[in-house]
C-alpha positions in Angstrom: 8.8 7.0 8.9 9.0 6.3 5.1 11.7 5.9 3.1 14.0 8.7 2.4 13.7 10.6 -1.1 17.1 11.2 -2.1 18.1 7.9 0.0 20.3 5.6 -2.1 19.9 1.5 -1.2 22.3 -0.9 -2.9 23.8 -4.4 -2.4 27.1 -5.8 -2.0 28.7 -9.3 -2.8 30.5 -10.8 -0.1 33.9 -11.1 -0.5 36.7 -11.8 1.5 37.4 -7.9 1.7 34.6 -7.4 3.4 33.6 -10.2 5.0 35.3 -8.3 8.2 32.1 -5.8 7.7 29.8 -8.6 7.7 31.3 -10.1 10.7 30.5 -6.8 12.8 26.9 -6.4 11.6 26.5 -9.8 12.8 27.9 -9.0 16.0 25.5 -5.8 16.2 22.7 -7.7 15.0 21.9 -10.8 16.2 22.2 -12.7 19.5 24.0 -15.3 18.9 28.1 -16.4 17.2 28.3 -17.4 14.1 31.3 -20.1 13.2 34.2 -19.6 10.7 32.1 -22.2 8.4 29.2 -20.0 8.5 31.9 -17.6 7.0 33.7 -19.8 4.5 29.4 -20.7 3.2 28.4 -17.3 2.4 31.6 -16.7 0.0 30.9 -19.8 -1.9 30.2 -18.6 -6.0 26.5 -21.0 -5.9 25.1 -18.4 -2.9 26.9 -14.7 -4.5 22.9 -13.7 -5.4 21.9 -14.4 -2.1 24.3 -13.4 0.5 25.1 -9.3 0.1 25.9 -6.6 2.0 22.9 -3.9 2.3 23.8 -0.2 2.2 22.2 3.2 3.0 23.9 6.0 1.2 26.7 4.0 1.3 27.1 2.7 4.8 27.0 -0.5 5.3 23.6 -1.1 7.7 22.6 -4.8 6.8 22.6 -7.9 5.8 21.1 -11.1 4.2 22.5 -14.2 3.9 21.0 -18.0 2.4 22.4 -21.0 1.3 21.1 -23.7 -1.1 19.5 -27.1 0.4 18.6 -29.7 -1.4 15.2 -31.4 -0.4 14.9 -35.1 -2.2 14.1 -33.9 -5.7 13.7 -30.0 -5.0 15.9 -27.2 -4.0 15.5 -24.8 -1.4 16.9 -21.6 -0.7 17.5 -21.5 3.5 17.5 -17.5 4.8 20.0 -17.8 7.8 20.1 -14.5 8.5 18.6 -11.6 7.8 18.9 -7.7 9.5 19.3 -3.9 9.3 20.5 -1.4 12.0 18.1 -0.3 14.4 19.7 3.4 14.3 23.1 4.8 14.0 24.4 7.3 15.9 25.8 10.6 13.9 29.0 12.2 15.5 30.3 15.1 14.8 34.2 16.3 15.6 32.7 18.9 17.5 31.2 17.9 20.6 28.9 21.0 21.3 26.8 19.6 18.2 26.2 16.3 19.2 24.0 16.4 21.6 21.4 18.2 19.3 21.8 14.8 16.2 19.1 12.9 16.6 19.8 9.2 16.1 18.6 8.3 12.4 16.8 4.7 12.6 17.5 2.5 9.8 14.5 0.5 10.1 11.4 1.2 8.9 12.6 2.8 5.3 11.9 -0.1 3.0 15.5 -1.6 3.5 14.4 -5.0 4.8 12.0 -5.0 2.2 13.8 -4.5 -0.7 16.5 -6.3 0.5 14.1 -9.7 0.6 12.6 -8.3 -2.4 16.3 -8.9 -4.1 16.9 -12.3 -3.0 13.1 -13.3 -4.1 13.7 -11.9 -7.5 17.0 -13.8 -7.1 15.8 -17.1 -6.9 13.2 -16.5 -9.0 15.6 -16.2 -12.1 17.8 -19.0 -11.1 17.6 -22.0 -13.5 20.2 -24.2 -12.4 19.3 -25.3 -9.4 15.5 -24.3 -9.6 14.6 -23.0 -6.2 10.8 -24.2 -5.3 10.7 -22.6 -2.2 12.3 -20.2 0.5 11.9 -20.4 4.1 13.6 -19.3 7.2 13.2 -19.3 11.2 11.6 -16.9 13.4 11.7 -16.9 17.3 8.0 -17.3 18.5 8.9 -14.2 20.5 9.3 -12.2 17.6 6.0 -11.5 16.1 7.1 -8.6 14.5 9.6 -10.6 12.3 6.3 -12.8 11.6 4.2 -10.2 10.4 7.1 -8.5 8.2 7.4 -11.6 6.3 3.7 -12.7 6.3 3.2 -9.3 4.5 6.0 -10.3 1.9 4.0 -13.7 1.2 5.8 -16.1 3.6 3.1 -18.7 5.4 3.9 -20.2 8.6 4.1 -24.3 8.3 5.2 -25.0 11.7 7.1 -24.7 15.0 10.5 -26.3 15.4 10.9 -26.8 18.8 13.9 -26.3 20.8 15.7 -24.8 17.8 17.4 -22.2 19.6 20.3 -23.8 21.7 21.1 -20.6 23.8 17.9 -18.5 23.2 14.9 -18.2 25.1 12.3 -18.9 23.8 14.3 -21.9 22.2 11.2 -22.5 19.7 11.1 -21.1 16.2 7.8 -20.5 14.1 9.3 -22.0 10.3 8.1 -19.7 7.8 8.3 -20.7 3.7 7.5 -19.2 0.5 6.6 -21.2 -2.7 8.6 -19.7 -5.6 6.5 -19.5 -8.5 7.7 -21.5 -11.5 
């Protein structure tokens, strides 16, 4: 399924008004807790281009969030997480409909895409620091994640083992990008 014509995508800062949405599509999203730190990180001013909200005609179905690492004389721009809805239910206040609403998925209309897209762009206009490369972790259960950013340039450079504390498979494939300077 192909992205929606009249579909509108657009991004949001993180702030702490709506840092309680971000919260509960992490909850939804991924497997694992995030800490009050991980929280406090992704509000800092440095990261605002790269940690957003991602909407679909206005609801809130995604996220991406990075921080900034330093790596001896280069910087790096770390992708700690990164997701959209599967689907979302529709509900009517009329119950005789709802059985006949299909669930609309999210994925699979671009929004990943152009939500990586954004944060590529993003580091590609920063000056101050100069981000050299992006990478991020997949689980080496998750081929599907590996081929999504393969297509988007990413190269895998290794396995961290045991990177995963409470996951199974604990191992992560570590996937990078060179920015072009």
């Amino acid at each position: 399924m192909g992205p929606a014509v009249n579909a509108r995508v657009s991004f949001s800062s993180l702030t702490p008004h709506n840092l309680g949405t971000l919260r509960k599509l992490n909850t939804v999203l991924f497997p694992i807790s995030y800490s009050d730190r991980f929280y406090e990180d992704v509000l800092k001013p440095e990261v605002d281009e790269f940690c957003k909200l991602v909407y679909y005609n206005d609801i809130p179905v995604g996220t991406i969030c990075c921080r900034i690492e330093t790596k001896g004389d280069e910087f790096h721009l770390y992708l700690m997480t990164m997701g959209v809805l599967a689907v979302c239910e529709l509900r009517y206040p009329f119950p005789e409909y709802n059985d006949s609403i299909p669930t609309k998925p999210y994925r699979s209309r671009g929004l990943g895409s152009q939500s990586l897209q954004q944060i590529i762009e993003a580091a590609k206009l920063l000056n101050k620091p100069k981000i050299s490369k992006i990478y991020l972790h997949v689980q080496i259960s998750n081929a599907e994640a590996k081929k999504f950013y393969e297509k988007h340039g990413f190269q895998e450079v290794g396995i961290h083992e045991k990177y995963y504390k409470k996951l199974v498979p604990r191992d992560a494939w570590i996937m990078e990008l060179t920015i072009e300077q």
